[in-house]
C-alpha positions, 0 to 999 in steps of 0.5 A: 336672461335677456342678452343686452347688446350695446353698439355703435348705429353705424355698425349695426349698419354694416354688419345688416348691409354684409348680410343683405349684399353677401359681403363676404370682406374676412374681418381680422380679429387678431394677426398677431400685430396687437390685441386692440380690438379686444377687452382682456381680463386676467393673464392675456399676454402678446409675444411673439405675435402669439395670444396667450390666455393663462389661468382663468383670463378672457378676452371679448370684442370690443365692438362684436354684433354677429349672427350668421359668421364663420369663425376661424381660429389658429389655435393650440392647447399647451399643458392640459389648457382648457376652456372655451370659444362662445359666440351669441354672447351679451355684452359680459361674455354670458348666454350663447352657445360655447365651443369647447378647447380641451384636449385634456385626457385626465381631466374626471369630466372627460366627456366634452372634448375639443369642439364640443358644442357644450350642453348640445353635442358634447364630444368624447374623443378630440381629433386634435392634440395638445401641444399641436397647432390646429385649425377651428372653424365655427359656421353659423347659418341660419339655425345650423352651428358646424364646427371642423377642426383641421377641416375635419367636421365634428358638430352639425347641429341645427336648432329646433323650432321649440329647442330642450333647455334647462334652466341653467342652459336656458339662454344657449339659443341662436340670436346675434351677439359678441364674441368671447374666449375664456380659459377655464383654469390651468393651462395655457390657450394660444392663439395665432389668427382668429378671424370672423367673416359674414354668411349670406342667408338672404336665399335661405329657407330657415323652416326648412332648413329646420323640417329637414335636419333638426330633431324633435327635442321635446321627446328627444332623450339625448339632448336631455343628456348633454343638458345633465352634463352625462357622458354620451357614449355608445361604448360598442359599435361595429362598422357592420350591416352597412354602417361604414366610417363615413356613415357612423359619422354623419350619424354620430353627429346627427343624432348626438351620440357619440360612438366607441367603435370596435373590431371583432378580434379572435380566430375566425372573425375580420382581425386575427393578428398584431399586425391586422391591428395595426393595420386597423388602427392606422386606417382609423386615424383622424376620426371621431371615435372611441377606439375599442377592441371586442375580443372573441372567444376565449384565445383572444388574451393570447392571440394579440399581445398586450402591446398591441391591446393597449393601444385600444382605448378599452378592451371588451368581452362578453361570455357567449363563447365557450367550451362546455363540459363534453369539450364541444365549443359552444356560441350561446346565440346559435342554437345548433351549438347549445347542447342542454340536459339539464337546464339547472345545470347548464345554468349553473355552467353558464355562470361558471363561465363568466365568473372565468371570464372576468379574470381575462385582461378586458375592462368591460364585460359586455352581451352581460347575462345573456341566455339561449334562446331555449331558456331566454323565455325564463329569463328571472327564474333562471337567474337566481339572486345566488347567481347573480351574487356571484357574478357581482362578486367575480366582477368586483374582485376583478375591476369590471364595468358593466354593460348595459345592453340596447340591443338585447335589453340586458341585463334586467333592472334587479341586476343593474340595481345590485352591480350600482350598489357594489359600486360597478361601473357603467357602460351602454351599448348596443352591439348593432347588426346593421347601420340604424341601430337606436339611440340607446333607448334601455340603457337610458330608461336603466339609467333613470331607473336605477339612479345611474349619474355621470360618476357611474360611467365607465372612463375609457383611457383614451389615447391621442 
């Protein structure tokens, strides 16, 4: 649909003598005097010079034309409130790209949280809470969109030469155009200040601005995700092999994935106790991420209390680690430690081990069917539909989502189609070793293949 925009020749005058001059003048949109530069639709109220959308009201700019702008925004979310900032807009408020405000944690599509540049980089985890002032701002710059709440940046995205769209999505492209608020439905959006002031681009190369930070969106798959409404989770990552906070981060943002990052908690690895947890969780305040717990080895329930583990927004274990039937301790991907007579056996005590685990106290069940490298190589002759049936059953009596691994490519197709069809739920990981890890590329031809859709996923309980 091609954006119809409407405004007075001098203004357009104004806002192309800003961008040609650098004029940097902020343009106050609301200070909380009055609401006259505005057109309201719907339960808009002004008290106490705060702005209050309720229900499903909007407001747009009366006059509003802008192309490169920072957006600012002093806003807050009361009552589970949700809905949306768009710019790029046409006269009636459609086409453009929409920031989402939505801080609310039981909302089923919980996959486009506050600052989601929706459609494109949906995000999973809010930096900011309900019912608390913070700050947004929306900076577009030649082809690149930044949003920061509280200063903190949580989109970067630059807009390809020839950008993935859907039908449904196909005016959500850069241009110039208005500016528009809706509230989506329940809940209320406050507003204290919103402010829009010009960017100079008149030094900037947008080609390449475009070569040097855009993705190829004609193969990329993950924006095809974000364009299908799915949830884009990388449900298990560890800052490990050189991937630090900072870097998993500007990754995140890079390539649109969002991350669930977790520590290895069990005797022997990094965190051992309560207070180590703690300490951990503490130092994770105030970024992006999914905040999940792997535990190690099969002490792991008793060595952290339940307290401390539902702090996590989920917990996971896998059934690598465990004592085989001489009391020797075995880790099924090391070799020294795997000792088998019989393989048939030791098939059957591998699938005894797991079916144990799923009675532990985790939610996800992760590194699923994994073999030893001594038997890996017979990978669908090992597992028979017998042994998969009864780690289907062991899963379903117990509540478990599944794993579909990136790293390891595991489990296989058959298993995949048979835990969909028992109504499991889905997680995809990839248990990286080090910083440049993919993008989740088995889980998604999995998901194509076996008919995984957004309902399937595995919902985190995510905490503010």
């Amino acid at each position: 649909m091609a954006k119809k925009c409407f405004f007075p020749a001098f203004f357009f005058w104004l806002v192309i003598m800003s961008a040609c001059t650098g004029d940097k003048t902020v343009r106050s949109l609301f200070d909380g005097e009055n609401i006259n530069q505005w057109n309201t639709q719907g339960s808009v109220k002004l008290e106490n010079r705060i702005l209050t959308l309720e229900d499903d009201a909007s407001i747009i700019l009366k006059k509003g034309d802008f192309k490169d702008f920072e957006l600012q925004l002093s806003a807050r979310m009361v009552n589970n409130g949700k809905g949306f900032v768009a710019f790029h807009t046409d006269k009636t408020g459609e086409g453009g790209y929409r920031i989402a405000l939505n801080n609310d944690l039981e909302t089923p599509q919980w996959w486009t949280k506050t600052g989601s540049l929706l459609g494109v980089r949906n995000l999973t985890k809010s930096v900011v809470k309900n019912n608390e002032w913070f700050d947004m701002t929306i900076r577009v710059e030649g082809k690149t969109i930044a949003v920061k709440l509280n200063n903190h940046q949580v989109v970067d995205y630059t807009e390809p030469v020839a950008p993935y769209r859907t039908s449904e999505h196909a005016d959500q492209l850069l241009s110039h155009g208005n500016v528009c608020i809706k509230n989506t439905g329940g809940g209320v959006l406050e507003f204290k200040t919103i402010t829009i002031s010009p960017v100079d681009i008149s030094t900037l190369d947008i080609a390449q601005q475009q070569r040097d930070n855009a993705l190829d969106e004609t193969t990329d798959e993950i924006i095809r995700l974000h364009q299908a409404n799915f949830p884009v989770l990388d449900y298990h990552v560890h800052l490990k092999g050189g991937l630090t906070r900072e870097l998993a981060a500007e990754q995140s943002r890079k390539y649109g994935i969002n991350y669930a990052v977790a520590p290895n908690c069990g005797i022997g690895f990094p965190i051992t106790n309560d207070e180590q947890v703690v300490a951990y969780l503490d130092s994770m305040k105030g970024w992006p991420f999914v905040h999940a717990m792997q535990g190690e080895g099969r002490e792991w329930f008793t060595t952290f209390s339940k307290e401390v583990r539902d702090k996590f927004d989920f917990v996971f274990t896998d059934a690598m680690t465990f004592t085989d039937n001489k009391g020797r301790r075995t880790r099924l991907w090391i070799p020294e430690e795997v000792s088998i007579e019989d393989e048939q056996q030791y098939m059957d005590l591998i699938v005894q081990k797991i079916c144990e685990v799923m009675k532990e106290p985790m939610d996800v069940y992760v590194n699923p069917l994994f073999l030893p490298d001594q038997m890996n190589d017979r990978y669908d002759f090992f597992w028979t539909e017998e042994r998969m049936d009864k780690v289907i059953e062991s899963m379903v009596v117990n509540k478990k989502a599944l794993e579909i691994n990136n790293r390891y490519q595991i489990p296989h197709k058959v298993f995949i189609e048979k835990a969909k069809n028992a109504g499991l739920k889905f997680t995809f990981g990839t248990n990286n070793a080090e910083a440049d890890f993919g993008k989740l590329e088995y889980c998604i031809q999995m998901m194509k293949e076996c008919g995984i859709t957004a309902e399937d996923m595995f919902k985190p309980n995510i905490k503010e």
